[in-house]
C-alpha positions in Angstrom: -21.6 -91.2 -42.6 -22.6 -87.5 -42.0 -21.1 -85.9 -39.0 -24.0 -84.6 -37.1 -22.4 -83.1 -34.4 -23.5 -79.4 -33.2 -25.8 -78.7 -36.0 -26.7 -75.0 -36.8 -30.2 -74.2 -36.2 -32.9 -74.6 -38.5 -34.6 -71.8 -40.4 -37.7 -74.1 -40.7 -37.5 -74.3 -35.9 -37.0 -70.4 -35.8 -39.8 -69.8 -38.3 -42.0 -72.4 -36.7 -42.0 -69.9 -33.4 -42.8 -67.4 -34.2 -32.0 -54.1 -65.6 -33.3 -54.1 -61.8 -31.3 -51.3 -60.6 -32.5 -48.6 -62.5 -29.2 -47.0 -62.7 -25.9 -47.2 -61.1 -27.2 -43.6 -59.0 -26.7 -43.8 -55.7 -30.6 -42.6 -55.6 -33.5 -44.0 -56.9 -36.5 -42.6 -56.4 -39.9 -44.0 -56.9 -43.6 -42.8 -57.6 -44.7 -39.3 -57.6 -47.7 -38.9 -55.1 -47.5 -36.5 -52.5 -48.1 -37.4 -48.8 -51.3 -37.2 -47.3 -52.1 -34.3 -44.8 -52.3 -36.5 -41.6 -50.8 -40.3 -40.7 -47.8 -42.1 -41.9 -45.9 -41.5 -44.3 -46.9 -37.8 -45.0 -42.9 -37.3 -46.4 -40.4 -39.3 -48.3 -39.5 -42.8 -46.8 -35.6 -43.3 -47.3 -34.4 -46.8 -47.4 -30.7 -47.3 -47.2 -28.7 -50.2 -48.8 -25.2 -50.5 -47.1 -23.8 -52.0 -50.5 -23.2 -50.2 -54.3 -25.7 -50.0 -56.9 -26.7 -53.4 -58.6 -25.7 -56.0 -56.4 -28.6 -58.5 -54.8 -29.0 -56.2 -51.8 -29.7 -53.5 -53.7 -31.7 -54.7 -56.6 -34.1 -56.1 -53.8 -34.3 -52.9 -52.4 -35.4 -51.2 -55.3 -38.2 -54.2 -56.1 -39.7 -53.1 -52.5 -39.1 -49.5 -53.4 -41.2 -49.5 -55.7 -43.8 -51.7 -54.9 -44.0 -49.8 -51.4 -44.1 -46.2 -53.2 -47.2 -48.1 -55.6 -48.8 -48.9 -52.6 -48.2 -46.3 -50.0 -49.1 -42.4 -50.0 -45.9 -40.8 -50.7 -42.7 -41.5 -52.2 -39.7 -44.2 -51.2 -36.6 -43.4 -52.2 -33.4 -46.0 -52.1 -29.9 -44.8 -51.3 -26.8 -46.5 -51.2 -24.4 -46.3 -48.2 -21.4 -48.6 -49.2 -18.4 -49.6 -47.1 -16.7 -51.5 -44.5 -18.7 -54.7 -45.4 -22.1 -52.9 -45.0 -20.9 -51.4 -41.6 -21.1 -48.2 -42.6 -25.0 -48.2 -43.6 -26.3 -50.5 -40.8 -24.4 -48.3 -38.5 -26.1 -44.6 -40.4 -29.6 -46.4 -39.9 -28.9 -47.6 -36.3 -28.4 -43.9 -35.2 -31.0 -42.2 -37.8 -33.9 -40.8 -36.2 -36.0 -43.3 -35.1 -39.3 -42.1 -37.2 -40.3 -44.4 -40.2 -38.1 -42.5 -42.4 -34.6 -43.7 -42.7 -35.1 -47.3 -42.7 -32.7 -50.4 -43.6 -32.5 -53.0 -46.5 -29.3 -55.1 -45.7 -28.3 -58.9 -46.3 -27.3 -61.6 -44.1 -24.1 -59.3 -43.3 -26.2 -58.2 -40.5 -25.7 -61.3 -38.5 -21.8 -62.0 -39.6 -20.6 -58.7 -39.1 -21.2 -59.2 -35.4 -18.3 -62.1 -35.4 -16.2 -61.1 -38.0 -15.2 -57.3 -36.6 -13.9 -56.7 -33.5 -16.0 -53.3 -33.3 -19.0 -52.6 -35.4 -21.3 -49.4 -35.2 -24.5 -51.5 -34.3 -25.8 -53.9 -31.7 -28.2 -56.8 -33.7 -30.1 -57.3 -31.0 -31.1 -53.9 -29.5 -30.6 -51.1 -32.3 -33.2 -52.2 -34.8 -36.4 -52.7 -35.0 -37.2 -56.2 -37.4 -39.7 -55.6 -40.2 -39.7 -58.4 -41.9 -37.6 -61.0 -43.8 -37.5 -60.4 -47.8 -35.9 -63.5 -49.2 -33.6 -65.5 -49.7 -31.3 -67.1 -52.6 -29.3 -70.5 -51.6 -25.4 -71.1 -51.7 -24.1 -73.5 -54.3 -21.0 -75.8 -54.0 -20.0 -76.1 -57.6 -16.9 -77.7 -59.2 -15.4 -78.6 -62.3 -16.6 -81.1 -64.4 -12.9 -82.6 -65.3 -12.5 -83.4 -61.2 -14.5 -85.8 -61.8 -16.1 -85.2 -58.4 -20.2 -85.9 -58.7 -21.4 -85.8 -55.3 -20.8 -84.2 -51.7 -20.1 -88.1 -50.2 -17.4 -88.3 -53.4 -16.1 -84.6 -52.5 -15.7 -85.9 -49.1 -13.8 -88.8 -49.9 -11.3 -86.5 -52.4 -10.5 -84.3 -49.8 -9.6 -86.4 -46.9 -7.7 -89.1 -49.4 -6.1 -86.2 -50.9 -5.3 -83.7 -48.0 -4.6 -79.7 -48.9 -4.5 -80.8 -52.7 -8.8 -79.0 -53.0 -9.3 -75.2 -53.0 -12.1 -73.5 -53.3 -13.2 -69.9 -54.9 -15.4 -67.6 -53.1 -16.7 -64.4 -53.4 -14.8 -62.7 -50.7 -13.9 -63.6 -46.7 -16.7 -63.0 -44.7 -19.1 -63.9 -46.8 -21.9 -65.9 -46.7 -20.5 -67.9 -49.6 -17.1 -68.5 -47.5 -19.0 -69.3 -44.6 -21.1 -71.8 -45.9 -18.0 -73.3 -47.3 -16.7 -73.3 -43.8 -19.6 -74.7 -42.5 -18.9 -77.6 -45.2 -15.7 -78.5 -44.1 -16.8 -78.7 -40.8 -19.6 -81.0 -41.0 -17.3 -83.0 -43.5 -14.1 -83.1 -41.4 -12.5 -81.6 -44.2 -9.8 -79.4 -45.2 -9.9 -77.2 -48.4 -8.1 -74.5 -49.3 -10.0 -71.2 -49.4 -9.2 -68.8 -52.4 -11.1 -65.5 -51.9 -11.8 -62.9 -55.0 -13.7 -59.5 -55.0 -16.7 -61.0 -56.2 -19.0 -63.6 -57.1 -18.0 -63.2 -60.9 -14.2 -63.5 -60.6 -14.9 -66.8 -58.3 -16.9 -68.2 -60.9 -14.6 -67.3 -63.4 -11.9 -68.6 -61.6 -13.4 -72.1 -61.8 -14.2 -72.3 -65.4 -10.5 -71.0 -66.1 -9.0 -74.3 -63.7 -7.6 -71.5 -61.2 -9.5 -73.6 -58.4 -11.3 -76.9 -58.5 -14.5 -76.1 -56.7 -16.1 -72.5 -55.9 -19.1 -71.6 -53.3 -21.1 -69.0 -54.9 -24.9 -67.6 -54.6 -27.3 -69.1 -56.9 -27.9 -66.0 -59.4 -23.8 -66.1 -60.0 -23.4 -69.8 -60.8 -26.9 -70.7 -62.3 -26.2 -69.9 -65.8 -23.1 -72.1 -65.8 -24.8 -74.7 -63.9 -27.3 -74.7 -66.5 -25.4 -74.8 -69.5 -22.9 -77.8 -68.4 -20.1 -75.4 -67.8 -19.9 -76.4 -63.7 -21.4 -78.7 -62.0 -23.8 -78.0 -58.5 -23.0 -81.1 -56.0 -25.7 -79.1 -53.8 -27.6 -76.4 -53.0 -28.0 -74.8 -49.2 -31.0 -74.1 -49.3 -33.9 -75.1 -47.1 -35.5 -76.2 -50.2 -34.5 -78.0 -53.7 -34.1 -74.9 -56.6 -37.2 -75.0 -58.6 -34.5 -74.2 -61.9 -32.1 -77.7 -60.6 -34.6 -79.9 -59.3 -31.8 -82.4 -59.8 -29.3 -80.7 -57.2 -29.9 -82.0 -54.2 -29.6 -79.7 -50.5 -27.6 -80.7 -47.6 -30.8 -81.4 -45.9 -31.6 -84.2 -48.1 -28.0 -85.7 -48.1 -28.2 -86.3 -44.1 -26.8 -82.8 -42.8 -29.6 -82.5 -40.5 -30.2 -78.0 -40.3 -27.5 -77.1 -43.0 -29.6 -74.3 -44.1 -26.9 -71.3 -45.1 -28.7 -69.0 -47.4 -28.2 -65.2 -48.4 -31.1 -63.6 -47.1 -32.1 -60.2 -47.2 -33.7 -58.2 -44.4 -36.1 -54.7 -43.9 -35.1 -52.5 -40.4 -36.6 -49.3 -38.8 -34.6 -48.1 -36.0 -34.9 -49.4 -32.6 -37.5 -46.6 -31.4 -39.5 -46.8 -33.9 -43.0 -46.6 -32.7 -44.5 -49.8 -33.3 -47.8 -48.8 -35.0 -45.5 -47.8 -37.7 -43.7 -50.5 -37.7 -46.4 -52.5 -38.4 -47.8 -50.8 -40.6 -44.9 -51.2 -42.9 -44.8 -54.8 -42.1 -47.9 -55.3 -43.4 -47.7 -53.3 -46.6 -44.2 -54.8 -47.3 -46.0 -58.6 -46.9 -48.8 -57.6 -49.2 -46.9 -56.3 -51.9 -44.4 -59.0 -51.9 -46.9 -61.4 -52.2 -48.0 -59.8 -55.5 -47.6 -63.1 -58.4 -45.5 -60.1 -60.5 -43.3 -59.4 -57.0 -42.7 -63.4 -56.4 -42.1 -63.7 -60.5 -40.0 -60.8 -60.4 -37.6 -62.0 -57.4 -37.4 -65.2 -58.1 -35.6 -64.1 -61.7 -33.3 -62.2 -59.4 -32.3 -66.0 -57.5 -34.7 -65.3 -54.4 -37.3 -66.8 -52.9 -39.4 -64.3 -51.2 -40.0 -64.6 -47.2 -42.5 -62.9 -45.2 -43.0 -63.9 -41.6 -42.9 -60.3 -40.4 -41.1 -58.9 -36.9 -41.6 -61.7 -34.7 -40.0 -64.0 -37.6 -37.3 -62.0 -38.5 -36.3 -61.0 -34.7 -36.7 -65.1 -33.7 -34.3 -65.4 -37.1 -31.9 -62.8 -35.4 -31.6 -64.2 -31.9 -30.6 -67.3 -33.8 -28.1 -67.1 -36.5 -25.6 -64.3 -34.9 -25.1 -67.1 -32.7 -24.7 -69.8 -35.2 -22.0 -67.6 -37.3 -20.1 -67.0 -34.1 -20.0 -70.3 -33.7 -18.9 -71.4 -37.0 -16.4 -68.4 -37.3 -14.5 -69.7 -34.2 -14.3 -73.7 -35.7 -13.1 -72.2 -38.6 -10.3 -70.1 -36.8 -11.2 -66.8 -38.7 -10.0 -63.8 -36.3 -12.3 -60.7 -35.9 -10.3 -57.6 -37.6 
């Protein structure tokens, strides 16, 4: 039976309450009309990625770029502020002026950071002001078809007939990936060996070379081999079944009541930002995301898009710092 016992949140309770990088630049910019004489934005919006060119972070933040410079009076520009697991950025925005102009595309390393450093250059709560959610792109568990493993229960069973013989490949420690897989062995009563690489890639590629038996990866990493036989998904950890495996199952389904543990992507001002402002780029980044060639666009990038604006994505905050602490301290991992 599924062990139920001090289940993370839901997303669906918080919500209920409330090539695409164009190069490997560090800058990007988008559109060429100038700024209006009077109102906001009458200069060049900056948004900072706290990750390298091309990853999911910042190919979403070049998809808003440019929809926002299309539908805006001025020009939107992305830069990329890489290091110390998005630290660095989060922490530049966090103390950038606090006037519409310097604003934030991060991932979900804004609510893990807080439990996995000892000292980080930002407080979640207080330093930001939430725009809005962007999306989100579920975790796989995948595995090797010559386990002979075909379902979570059957994983289950493996690992605690078989103790410390499973090991699993994920995309690094700290992320999302490794902490859904954390989250896993929790829920299972399970132990598997984690094997971390630099990237979603090599953990892939670990599994098809038989390096490790299973591997947690987002869905744009492991779809393709999911697809083509290569791997197999036992689920997905999402809130929702992937429209591409409507055969894959989520934990949801399979009796882990609130196992949601996507990647999601989020859009920041700085704290002071006045609100009118604020809003006002809420409700532009909602109406272009909402665009059928936006969605389309996204969701062949692995996301789902997510608009439920400030009061969503602050409601989302107050909830899942929280929930990582949590599962960071079951799982033993030690802030560095």
């Amino acid at each position: 039976m599924p062990n139920h016992k001090n289940p993370p949140p839901s997303r669906r309770q918080i919500l209920k309450t409330a090539g695409l990088a164009a190069s490997a630049a560090t800058f990007s910019t988008f559109g060429t009309k100038r700024a209006a004489a009077t109102g906001y934005p009458e200069r060049t919006i900056k948004i900072i990625v706290p990750f390298a060119p091309a990853g999911p972070t910042d190919v979403m933040a070049r998809i808003l770029g440019q929809s926002l410079a299309d539908a805006l009076p001025g020009n939107v520009i992305v830069e990329n502020r890489p290091g110390a697991s998005g630290n660095l950025g989060i922490g530049y925005v966090a103390h950038a002026e606090a006037d519409g102009y310097t604003l934030l595309v991060t991932s979900s390393a804004y609510v893990v950071n807080p439990s996995l450093f000892a000292k980080i250059p930002y407080n979640p709560f207080r330093d930001f002001a939430p725009i809005t959610e962007l999306g989100t792109t579920p975790n796989m568990i995948v595995v090797s078809p010559k386990l002979g493993v075909n379902s979570i229960a059957e994983l289950f069973a493996r690992a605690k007939a078989k103790p410390d013989e499973l090991n699993y490949a994920s995309p690094g420690a700290g992320t999302t990936p490794h902490l859904s897989a954390e989250l896993l062995k929790i829920v299972g009563g399970v132990e598997i060996t984690h094997v971390p690489f630099s990237g979603a890639a090599p953990a892939i590629q670990a599994l098809l070379a038989g390096t490790t038996q299973m591997a947690v990866a987002a869905l744009p990493a492991a779809l393709p081999c999911v697809q083509s036989g290569e791997i197999k998904a036992l689920t997905g950890t999402g809130e929702h079944r992937w429209p591409d495996l409507p055969d894959v199952p989520t934990m949801i389904e399979l009796g882990y009541r609130d196992f949601i543990a996507e990647t999601a992507q989020f859009f920041f001002a700085p704290a002071k930002t006045p609100p009118d402002i604020v809003q006002k780029l809420a409700a532009k980044s909602i109406e272009v995301l909402k665009q059928p060639a936006v969605v389309a666009k996204l969701r062949d990038n692995g996301y789902e898009v997510v608009t439920h604006g400030p009061d969503g994505l602050r409601k989302y905050i107050e909830t899942e710092v929280p929930k990582w602490r949590d599962v960071i301290a079951k799982a033993g991992i030690k802030p560095v």
